[in-house]
N, C-alpha and C positions, 0 to 999 in steps of 0.2 A: 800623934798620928803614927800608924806605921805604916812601914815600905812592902812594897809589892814582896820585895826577898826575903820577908821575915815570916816564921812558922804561926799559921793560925791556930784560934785556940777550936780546941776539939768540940765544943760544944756551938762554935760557929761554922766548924766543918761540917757538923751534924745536920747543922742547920738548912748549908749549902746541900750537902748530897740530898736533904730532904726535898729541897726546891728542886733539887735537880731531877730528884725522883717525880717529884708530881708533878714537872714542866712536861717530862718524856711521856710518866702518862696520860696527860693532857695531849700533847699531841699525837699520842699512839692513839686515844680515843678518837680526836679530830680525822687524825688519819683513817681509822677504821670507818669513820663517818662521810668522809670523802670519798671512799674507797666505794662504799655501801653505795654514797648517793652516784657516784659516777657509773655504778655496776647498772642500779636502778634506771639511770639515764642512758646507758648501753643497751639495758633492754627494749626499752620505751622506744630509742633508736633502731633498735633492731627489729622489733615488732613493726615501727612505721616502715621502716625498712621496707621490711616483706610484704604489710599491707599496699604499700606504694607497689611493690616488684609484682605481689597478684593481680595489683590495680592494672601496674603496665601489660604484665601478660593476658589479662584480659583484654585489655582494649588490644594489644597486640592480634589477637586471636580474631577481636571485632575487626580490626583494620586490614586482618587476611581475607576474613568473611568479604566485608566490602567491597575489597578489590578484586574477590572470585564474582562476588556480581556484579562487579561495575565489569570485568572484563566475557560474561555471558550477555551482558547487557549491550555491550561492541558487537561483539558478534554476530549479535540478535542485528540492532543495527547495520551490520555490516550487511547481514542475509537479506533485512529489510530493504536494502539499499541494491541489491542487485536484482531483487525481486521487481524492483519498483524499476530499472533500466530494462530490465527483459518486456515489463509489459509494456512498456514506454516505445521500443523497438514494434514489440506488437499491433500497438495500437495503431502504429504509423503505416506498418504493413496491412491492416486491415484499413484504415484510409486510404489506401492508396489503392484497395484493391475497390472500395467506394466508389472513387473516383472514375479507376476504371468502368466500373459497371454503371455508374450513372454515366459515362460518356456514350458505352454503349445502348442503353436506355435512349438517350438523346437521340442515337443514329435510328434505335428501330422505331422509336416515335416518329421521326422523321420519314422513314420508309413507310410507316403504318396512315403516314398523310398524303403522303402520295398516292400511295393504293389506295384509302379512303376517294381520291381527288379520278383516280384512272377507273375504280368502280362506279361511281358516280354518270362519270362521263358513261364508261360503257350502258350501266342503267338506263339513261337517257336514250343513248343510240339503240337500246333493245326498244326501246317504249319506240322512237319513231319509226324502228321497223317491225314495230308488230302494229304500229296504227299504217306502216304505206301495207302489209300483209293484209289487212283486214280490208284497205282499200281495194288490192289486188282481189281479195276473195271477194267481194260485191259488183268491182267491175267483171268479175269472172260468169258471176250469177248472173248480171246480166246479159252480159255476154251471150252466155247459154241462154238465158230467157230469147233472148234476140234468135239466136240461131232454132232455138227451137219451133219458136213462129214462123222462122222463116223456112224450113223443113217441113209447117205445117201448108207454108202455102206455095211451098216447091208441091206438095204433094196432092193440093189440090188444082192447083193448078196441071200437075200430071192427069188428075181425073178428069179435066175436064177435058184437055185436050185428048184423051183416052175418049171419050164419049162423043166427040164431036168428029171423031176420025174416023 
C-alpha cells in the first residue's frame, strides 16, 4: 500500500488527469445542457409570461370597457331615476288638478239641478198662466159677447122709445 505522501506513478497521473479531464467535460457538457434547458425554460417562461401579461392587459382593457359601461349604465339609471320622480311629481299635480275640476264638475251639476228643478217649476207656472190667460181671454169674449148684446138691446131699446115718443 502506499501513503497518500508518496509520488505517483506517471502513468496513474495520466490516468487521473484523464478522468479528470472527462469528469470536467462531462459536467461542462451537463452544464451547457442545464444551461440550454434552463434558457429553453426561461423562455417558455417568458413567453407565458407575456402571453399571461397580453391575457391581463386585455382583460384589463375589457374590465375598463366594463366599468365605462357599467358607469353609462348608472347614469342612464340615475337620469332614468329622476325622470321617473319628475313625472311622479307630475302626475300628482295633474290629480290634483282632477280632483279639483271634478269637485267643480260636482258643484255645477249641482247648480245645473237646481236650475233644471227652478225651470221646471217656472215651466209649470208659465203653463198655468197661459191656461188662467186663455181663461181670461174667453171670459173676455164673452164678456164682449155680453156687452155687445147688451148695446144691441140698449139700442133698441133707444129705438123704440125714439118711436114711441
Amino acid at each position: 500500500m502506499t501513503s497518500w505522501n508518496e509520488p505517483l506513478e506517471p502513468s496513474f497521473q495520466q490516468a487521473l488527469a484523464s478522468l479528470a479531464l472527462f469528469i470536467e467535460q462531462g459536467f461542462s457538457q451537463q452544464s451547457q445542457k442545464l444551461d440550454q434547458g434552463f434558457d429553453q425554460q426561461n423562455q417558455k417562461l417568458d413567453q407565458g409570461f407575456g402571453q399571461q401579461n397580453q391575457k391581463l392587459d386585455s382583460l384589463t382593457e375589457k374590465l375598463e370597457i366594463l366599468t365605462d359601461q357599467v358607469g353609462h349604465f348608472t347614469e342612464g339609471l340615475t337620469e332614468l331615476r329622476v325622470l321617473a320622480q319628475e313625472q311622479t311629481a307630475q302626475m300628482r299635480q295633474l290629480t290634483a288638478q282632477m280632483q279639483q275640476q271634478t269637485a267643480q264638475m260636482e258643484h255645477i251639476t249641482d247648480g245645473l239641478t237646481e236650475l233644471k228643478a227652478v225651470v221646471q217649476e217656472q215651466s209649470a207656472t208659465a203653463k198655468q198662466q197661459a191656461e188662467a190667460a186663455k181663461q181670461q181671454a174667453q171670459a173676455a169674449k164673452q164678456q164682449a159677447d155680453t156687452v155687445k148684446l147688451l148695446a144691441e138691446s140698449v139700442a133698441s131699446l133707444v129705438a123704440l122709445a125714439s118711436q114711441k115718443g
